[in-house]
C-alpha positions as CSV (number, residue, x, y, z in Angstrom):
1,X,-196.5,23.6,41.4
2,X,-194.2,22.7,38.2
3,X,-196.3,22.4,34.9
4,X,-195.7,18.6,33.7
5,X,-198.0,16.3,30.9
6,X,-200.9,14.1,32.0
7,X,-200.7,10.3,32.0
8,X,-202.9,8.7,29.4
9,X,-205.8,7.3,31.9
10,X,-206.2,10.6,33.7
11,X,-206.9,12.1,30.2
12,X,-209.0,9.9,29.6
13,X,-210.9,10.6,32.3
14,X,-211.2,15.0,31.6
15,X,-212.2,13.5,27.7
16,X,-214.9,11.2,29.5
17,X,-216.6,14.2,31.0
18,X,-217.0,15.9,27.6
19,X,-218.2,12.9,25.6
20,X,-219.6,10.8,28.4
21,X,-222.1,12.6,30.5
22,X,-224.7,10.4,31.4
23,X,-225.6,6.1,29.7
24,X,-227.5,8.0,27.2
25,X,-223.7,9.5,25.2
26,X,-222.2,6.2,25.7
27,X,-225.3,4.6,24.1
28,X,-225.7,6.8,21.0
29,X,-221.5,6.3,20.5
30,X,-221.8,3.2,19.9
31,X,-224.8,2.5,18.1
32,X,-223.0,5.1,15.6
33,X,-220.1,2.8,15.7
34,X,-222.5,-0.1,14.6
35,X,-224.0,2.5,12.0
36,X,-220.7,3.0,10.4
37,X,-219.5,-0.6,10.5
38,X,-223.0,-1.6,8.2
39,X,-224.6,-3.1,10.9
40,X,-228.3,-4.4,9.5
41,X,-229.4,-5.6,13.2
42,X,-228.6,-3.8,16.5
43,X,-229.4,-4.8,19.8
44,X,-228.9,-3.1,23.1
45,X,-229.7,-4.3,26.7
46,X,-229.8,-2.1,29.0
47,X,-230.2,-2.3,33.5
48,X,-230.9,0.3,35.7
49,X,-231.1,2.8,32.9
50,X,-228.1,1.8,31.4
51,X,-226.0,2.6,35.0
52,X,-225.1,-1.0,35.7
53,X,-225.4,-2.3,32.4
54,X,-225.1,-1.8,28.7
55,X,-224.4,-4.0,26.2
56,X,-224.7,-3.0,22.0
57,X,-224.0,-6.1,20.2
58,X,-224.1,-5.6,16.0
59,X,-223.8,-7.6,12.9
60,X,-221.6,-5.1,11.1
61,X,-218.0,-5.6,9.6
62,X,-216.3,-6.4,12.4
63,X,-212.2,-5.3,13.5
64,X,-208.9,-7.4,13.5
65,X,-207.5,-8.1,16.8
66,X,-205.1,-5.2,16.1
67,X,-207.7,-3.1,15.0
68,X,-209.7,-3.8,18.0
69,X,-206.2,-3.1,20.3
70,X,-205.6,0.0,18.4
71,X,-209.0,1.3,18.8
72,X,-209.2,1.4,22.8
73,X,-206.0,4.4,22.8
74,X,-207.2,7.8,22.1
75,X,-207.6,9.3,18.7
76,X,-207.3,5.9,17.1
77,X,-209.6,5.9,14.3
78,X,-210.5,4.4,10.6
79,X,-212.6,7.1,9.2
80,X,-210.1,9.9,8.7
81,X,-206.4,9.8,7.7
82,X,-205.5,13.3,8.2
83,X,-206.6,16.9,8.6
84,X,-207.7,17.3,5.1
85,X,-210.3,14.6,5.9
86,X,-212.2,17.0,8.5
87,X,-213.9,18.9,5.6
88,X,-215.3,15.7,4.3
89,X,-216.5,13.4,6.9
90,X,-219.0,11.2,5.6
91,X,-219.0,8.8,9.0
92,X,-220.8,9.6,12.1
93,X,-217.4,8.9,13.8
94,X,-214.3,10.3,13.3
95,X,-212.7,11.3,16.6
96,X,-211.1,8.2,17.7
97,X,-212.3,9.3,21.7
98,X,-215.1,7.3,22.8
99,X,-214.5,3.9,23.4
100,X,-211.5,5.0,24.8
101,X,-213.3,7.4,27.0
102,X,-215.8,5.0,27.9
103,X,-214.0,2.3,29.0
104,X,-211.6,5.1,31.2
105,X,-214.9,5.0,33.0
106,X,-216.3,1.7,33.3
107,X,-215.7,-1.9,33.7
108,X,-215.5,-2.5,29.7
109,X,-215.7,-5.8,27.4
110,X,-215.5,-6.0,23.8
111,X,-215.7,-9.0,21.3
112,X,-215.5,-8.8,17.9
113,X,-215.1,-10.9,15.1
114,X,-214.7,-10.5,10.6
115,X,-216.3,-12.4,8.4
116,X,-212.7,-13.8,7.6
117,X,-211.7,-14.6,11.0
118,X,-211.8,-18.1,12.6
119,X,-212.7,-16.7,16.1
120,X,-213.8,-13.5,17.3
121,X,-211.4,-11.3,20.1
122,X,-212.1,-10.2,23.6
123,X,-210.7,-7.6,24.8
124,X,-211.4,-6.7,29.0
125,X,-210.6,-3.2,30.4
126,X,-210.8,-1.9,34.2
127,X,-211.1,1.4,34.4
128,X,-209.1,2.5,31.8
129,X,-206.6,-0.5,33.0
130,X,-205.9,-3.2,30.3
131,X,-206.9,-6.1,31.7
132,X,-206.7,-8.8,29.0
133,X,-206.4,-10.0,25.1
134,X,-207.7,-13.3,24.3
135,X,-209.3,-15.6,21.3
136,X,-213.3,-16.0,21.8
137,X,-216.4,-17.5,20.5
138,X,-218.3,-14.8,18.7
139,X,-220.2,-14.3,15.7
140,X,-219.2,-11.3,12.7
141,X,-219.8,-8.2,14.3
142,X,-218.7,-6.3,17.5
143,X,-220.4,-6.7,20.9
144,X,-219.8,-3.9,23.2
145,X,-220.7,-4.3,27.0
146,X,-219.9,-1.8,29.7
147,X,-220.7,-2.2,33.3
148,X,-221.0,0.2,36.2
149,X,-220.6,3.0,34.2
150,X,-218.9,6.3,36.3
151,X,-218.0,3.8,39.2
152,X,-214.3,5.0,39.5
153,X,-215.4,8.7,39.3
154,X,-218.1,9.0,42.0
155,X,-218.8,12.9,41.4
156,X,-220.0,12.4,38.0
157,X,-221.6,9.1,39.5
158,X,-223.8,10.7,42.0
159,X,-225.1,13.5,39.6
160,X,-227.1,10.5,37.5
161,X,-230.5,10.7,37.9
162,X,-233.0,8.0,38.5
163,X,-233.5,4.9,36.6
164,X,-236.4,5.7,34.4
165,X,-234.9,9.6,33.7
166,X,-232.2,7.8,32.7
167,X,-233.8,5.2,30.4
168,X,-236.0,8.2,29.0
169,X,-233.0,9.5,27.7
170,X,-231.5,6.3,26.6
171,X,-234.2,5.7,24.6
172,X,-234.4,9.2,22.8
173,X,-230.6,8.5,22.0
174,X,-232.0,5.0,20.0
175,X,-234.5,6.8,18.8
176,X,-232.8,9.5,16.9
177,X,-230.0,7.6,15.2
178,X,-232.4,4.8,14.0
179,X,-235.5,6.9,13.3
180,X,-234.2,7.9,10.0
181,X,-232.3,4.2,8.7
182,X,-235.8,1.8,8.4
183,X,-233.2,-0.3,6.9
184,X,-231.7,-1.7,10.0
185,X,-233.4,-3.8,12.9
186,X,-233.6,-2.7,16.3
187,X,-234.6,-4.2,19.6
188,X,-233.9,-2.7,23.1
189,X,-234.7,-4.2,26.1
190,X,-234.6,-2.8,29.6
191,X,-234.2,-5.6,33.0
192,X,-235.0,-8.5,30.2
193,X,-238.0,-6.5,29.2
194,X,-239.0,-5.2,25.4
195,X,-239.1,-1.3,25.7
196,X,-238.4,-0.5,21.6
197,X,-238.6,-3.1,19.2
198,X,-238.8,-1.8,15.3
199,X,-238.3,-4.5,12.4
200,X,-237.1,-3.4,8.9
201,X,-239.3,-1.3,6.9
202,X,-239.4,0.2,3.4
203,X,-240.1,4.1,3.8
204,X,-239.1,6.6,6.7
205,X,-243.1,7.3,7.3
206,X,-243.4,3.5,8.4
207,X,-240.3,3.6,10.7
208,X,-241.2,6.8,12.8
209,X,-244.9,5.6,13.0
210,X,-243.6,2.4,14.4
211,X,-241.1,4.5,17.1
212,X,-243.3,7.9,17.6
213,X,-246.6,6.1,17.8
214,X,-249.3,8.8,17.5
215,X,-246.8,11.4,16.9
216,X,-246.5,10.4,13.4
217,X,-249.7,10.3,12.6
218,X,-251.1,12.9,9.8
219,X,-247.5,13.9,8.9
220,X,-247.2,15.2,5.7
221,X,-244.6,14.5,3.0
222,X,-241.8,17.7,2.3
223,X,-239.1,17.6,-0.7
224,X,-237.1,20.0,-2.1
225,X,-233.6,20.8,-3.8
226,X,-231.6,24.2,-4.5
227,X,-228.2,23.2,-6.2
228,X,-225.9,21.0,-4.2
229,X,-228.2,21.2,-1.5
230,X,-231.9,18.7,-0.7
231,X,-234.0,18.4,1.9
232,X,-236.6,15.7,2.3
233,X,-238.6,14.3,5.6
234,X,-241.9,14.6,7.1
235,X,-243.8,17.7,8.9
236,X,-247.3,18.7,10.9
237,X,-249.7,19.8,8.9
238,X,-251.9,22.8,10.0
239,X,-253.5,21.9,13.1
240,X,-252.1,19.6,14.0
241,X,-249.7,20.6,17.0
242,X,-248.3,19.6,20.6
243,X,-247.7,21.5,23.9
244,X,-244.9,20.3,24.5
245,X,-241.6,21.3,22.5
246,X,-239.5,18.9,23.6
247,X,-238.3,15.9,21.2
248,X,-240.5,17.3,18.6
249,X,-237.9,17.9,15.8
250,X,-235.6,15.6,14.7
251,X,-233.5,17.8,12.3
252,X,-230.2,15.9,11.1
253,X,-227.7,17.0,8.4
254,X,-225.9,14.5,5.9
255,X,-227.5,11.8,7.9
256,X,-226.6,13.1,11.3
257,X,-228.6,14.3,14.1
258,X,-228.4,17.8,15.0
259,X,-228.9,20.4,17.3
260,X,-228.8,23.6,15.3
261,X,-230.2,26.9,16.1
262,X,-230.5,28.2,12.8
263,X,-231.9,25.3,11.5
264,X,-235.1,25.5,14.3
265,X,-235.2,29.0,13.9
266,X,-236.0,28.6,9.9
267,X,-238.9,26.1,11.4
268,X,-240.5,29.2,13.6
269,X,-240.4,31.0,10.5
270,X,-242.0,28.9,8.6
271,X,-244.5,28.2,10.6
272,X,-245.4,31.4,11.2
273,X,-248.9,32.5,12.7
274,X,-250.0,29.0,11.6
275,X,-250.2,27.4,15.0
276,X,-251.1,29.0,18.1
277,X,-248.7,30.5,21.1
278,X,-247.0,27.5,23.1
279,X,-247.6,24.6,20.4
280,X,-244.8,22.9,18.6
281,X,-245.3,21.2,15.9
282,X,-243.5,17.8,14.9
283,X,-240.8,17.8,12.1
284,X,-238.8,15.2,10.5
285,X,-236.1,16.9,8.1
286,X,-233.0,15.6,6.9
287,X,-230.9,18.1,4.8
288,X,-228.2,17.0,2.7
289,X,-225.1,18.9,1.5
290,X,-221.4,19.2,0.4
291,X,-219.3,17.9,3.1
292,X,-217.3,21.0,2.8
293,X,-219.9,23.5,3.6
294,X,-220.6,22.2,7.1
295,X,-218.3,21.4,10.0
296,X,-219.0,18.6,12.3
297,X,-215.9,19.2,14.3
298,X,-217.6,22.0,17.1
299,X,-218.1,19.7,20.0
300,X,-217.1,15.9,21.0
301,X,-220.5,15.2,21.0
302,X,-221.4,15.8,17.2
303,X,-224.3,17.4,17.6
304,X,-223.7,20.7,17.0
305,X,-222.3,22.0,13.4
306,X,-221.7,25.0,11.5
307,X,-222.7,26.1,7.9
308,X,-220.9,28.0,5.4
309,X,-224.2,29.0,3.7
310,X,-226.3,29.4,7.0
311,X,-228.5,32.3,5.5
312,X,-228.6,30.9,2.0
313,X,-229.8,27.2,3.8
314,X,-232.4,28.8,6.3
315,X,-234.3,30.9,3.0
316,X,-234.5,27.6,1.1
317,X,-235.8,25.6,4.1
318,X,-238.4,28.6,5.0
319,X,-239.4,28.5,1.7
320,X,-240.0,24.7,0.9
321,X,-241.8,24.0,4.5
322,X,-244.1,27.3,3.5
323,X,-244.9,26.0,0.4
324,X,-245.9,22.5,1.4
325,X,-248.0,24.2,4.1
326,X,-249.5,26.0,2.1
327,X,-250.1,23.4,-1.0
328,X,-252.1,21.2,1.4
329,X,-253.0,22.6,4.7
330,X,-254.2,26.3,3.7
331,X,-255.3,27.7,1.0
332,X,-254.1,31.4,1.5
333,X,-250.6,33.4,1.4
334,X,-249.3,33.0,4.6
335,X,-248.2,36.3,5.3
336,X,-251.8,37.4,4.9
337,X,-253.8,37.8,7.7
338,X,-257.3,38.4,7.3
339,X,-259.7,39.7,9.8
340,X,-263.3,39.1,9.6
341,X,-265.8,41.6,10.6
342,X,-267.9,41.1,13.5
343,X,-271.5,40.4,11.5
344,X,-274.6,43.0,12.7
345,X,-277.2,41.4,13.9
346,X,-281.1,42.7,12.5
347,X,-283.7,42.5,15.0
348,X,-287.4,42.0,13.7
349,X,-289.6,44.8,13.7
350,X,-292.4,45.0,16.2
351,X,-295.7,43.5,14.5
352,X,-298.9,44.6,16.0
353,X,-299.9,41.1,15.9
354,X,-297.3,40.2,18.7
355,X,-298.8,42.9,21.2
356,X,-300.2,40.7,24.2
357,X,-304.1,41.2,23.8
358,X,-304.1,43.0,27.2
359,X,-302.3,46.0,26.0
360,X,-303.8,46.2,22.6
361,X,-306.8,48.6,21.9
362,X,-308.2,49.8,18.7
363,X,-307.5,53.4,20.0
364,X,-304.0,52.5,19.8
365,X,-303.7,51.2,15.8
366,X,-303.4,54.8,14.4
367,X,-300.3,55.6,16.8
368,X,-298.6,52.6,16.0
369,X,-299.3,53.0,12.0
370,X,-297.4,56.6,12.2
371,X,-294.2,54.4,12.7
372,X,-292.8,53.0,9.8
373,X,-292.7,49.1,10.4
374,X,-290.4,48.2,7.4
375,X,-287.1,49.9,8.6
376,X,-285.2,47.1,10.6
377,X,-283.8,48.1,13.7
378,X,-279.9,47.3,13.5
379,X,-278.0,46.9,16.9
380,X,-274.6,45.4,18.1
381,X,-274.7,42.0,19.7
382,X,-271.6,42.7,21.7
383,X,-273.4,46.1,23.0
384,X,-276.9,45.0,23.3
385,X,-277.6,48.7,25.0
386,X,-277.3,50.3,21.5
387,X,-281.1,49.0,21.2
388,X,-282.0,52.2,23.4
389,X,-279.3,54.5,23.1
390,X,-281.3,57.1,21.0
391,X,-283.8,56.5,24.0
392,X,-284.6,59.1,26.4
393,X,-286.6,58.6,29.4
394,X,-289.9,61.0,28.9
395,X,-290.6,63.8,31.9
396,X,-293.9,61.5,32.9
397,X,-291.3,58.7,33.7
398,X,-288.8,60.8,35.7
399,X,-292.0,62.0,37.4
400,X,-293.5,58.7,38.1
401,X,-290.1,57.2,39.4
402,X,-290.1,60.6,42.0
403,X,-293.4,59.9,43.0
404,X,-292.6,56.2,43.7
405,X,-290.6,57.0,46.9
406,X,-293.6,58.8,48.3
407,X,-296.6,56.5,47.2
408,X,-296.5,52.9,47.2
409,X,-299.9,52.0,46.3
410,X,-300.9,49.0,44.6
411,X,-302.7,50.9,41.6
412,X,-300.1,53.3,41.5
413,X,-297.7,50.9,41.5
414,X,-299.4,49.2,37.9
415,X,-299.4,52.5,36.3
416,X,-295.6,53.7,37.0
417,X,-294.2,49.7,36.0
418,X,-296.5,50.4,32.9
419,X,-294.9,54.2,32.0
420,X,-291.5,52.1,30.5
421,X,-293.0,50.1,27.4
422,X,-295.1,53.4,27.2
423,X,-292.8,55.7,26.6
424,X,-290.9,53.5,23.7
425,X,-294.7,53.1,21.4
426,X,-294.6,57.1,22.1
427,X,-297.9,57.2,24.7
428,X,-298.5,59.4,27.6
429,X,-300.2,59.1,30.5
430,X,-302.5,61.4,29.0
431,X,-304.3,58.1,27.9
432,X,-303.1,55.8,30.2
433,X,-303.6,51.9,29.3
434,X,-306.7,50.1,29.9
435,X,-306.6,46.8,31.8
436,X,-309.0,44.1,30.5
């Protein structure tokens, strides 16, 4: 077979598969587009988990018809003008591949409209096919809808999961990008039904207790700066811990959600024999640095990066979670570890008083005055037989348990279960005890 170049819509396709896995990518891709346009209100509607319908309509800047032509062919972008620009992204998007990769994939509308424009401009793609360009009614902003996502590539089709795993994940997507911006509006619903709504608010505290419910609750307050590089957000205090790990942090860098090994690795550390074996605790960081020390451009998806200064980050991070930690939720050095020793127990000497009047008798007072009664008796509680083990069983008592296999007689029987309490107050049977 002769090597020859791929047409346009079957590339489009191969990118799909890399930026377009499941609704959940083709969610979070646009509700970054909205991010970076200035949107202030975002809404999405979503069917069937977002595998018959999505729509993500914005009140951002909106595009020119040309723009919004130009913008549908791979690697068509506004954020970055050439390769220089890679070491200084300051937009979430920057590619130029996923509305073209989405609508490779789906039966795909777009209208959008400037605040300049007299009417807004649809736009209809079929599978990757350019279908039509035509004036519309439409207000500023850009409204996105996509229908039957995968339907002209059944394999990755049939590998979706079910509705709600779906919608789970779609949800997490909205989640993460807004969770940090309390500035901008949100509402998603799911089959005409309210699943997140979350209104403007003024601090980051108030927006992730309104979308993390009880999760947020307790979190404490972190800051801290080295240089060129900050870090602010919101973290568990001692104690307070989940057993589940998943969508427990929520780490991003220059305001973009990340997944980053070292970065969870310097949240391990620094939480450190602090919470037990299999609890997670929930973090909120956003860390902010130099453009040029961290690349964005690893994977289509954005969400993994590299540092220049990984070990140089991780130190200050460990350091700044430690210290909070320990400022307000314990009071020692954390790499201390204390062990308490198990406390001895004193048992209560034996006063003559407590003697049941049965086994007391005059006759008996000088023996039991020839034992000291002030020296307490220490013992261990987890080894309660240390009470006898300086005990040893007197030769009348290994006699009288002999002679109990050959006589079984009722008064015999008395004295032997009597020969144990007299052989720890020191008697014999030399005066055996006197019943009353």
């Amino acid at each position: 077979m002769s090597v020859r170049v791929l047409d346009d819509k079957t590339i489009n396709k191969i990118a799909a598969g890399e930026v377009v896995e499941r609704p959940a990518a083709a969610i979070r891709e646009l509700i970054q587009n909205s991010i970076d346009a200035q949107a202030t209100k975002i809404f999405v509607e979503l069917e069937s988990g977002g595998k018959k319908l999505i729509r993500v309509r914005d009140n951002g800047i909106g595009m020119s018809p040309e723009d919004a032509t130009l913008s549908l062919q791979r690697h068509a972008t506004s954020k970055i003008r050439s390769d220089k620009d890679l070491f200084s992204i300051s937009s979430l998007g920057f590619r130029g591949e996923a509305v073209p990769s989405i609508a490779s994939v789906s039966r795909f509308e777009m209208i959008t409209r400037t605040k300049d424009a007299e009417h807004a401009t649809k736009i209809l793609v079929d599978g990757g096919n350019h279908v039509s360009n035509s004036p519309s009614a439409g207000s500023v902003g850009t409204q996105i809808t996509v229908r039957n996502l995968f339907y002209n590539v059944p394999v990755r089709q049939k590998f979706l999961r079910t509705d709600g795993t779906e919608l789970a994940h779609s949800i997490d997507a909205i989640n993460r990008e807004l969770l940090i911006r309390p500035h901008i509006d949100i509402e998603v619903r799911h089959n005409r039904s309210t699943v997140v709504r979350a209104p403007v608010v003024d601090t980051l505290a108030q927006r992730a207790e309104k979308i993390l419910g009880n999760q947020a609750k307790g979190l404490i307050a972190v800051e801290g700066t080295m240089g060129a590089i900050s870090v602010r957000g919101a973290i568990s205090p001692v104690g307070v811990h989940r057993a589940t790990g998943g969508n427990n942090s929520y780490l991003y860098v220059n305001k973009r959600f990340v997944k980053d090994t070292a970065l969870r690795r310097a949240i391990k550390e620094a939480y450190q024999g602090l919470i037990p074996k299999g609890r997670f605790p929930t973090v909120i960081l956003l860390v902010d640095l130099p453009p040029e020390d961290v690349d964005v451009n690893v994977h289509p998806a954005k969400i993994e990066v590299r540092f220049k200064r990984v070990k140089e980050l991780t130190a200050f991070l460990v350091k700044t979670l430690r210290g909070v930690l320990q400022e307000i939720g314990i009071k020692r050095a954390v790499e201390a570890k204390r062990v308490s020793a198990v406390p001895q127990p004193v048992v209560s000497p034996v006063q003559p008083a407590s003697i049941q009047p049965a086994l007391w008798e005059p006759s008996r007072a000088s023996a039991l005055s020839a034992a000291p009664l002030s020296a307490p008796i220490t013992a261990d509680i987890h080894q309660p037989s240390s009470l006898f083990q300086d005990w040893k069983p007197s030769s009348n008592v290994m006699e009288a348990s002999a002679a109990s296999v050959q006589d079984t007689s009722p008064q015999d029987t008395q004295t032997r279960n009597r020969s144990f309490p007299d052989s720890i107050l020191g008697f014999t049977q030399d005066a055996p005890l006197k019943e009353s």
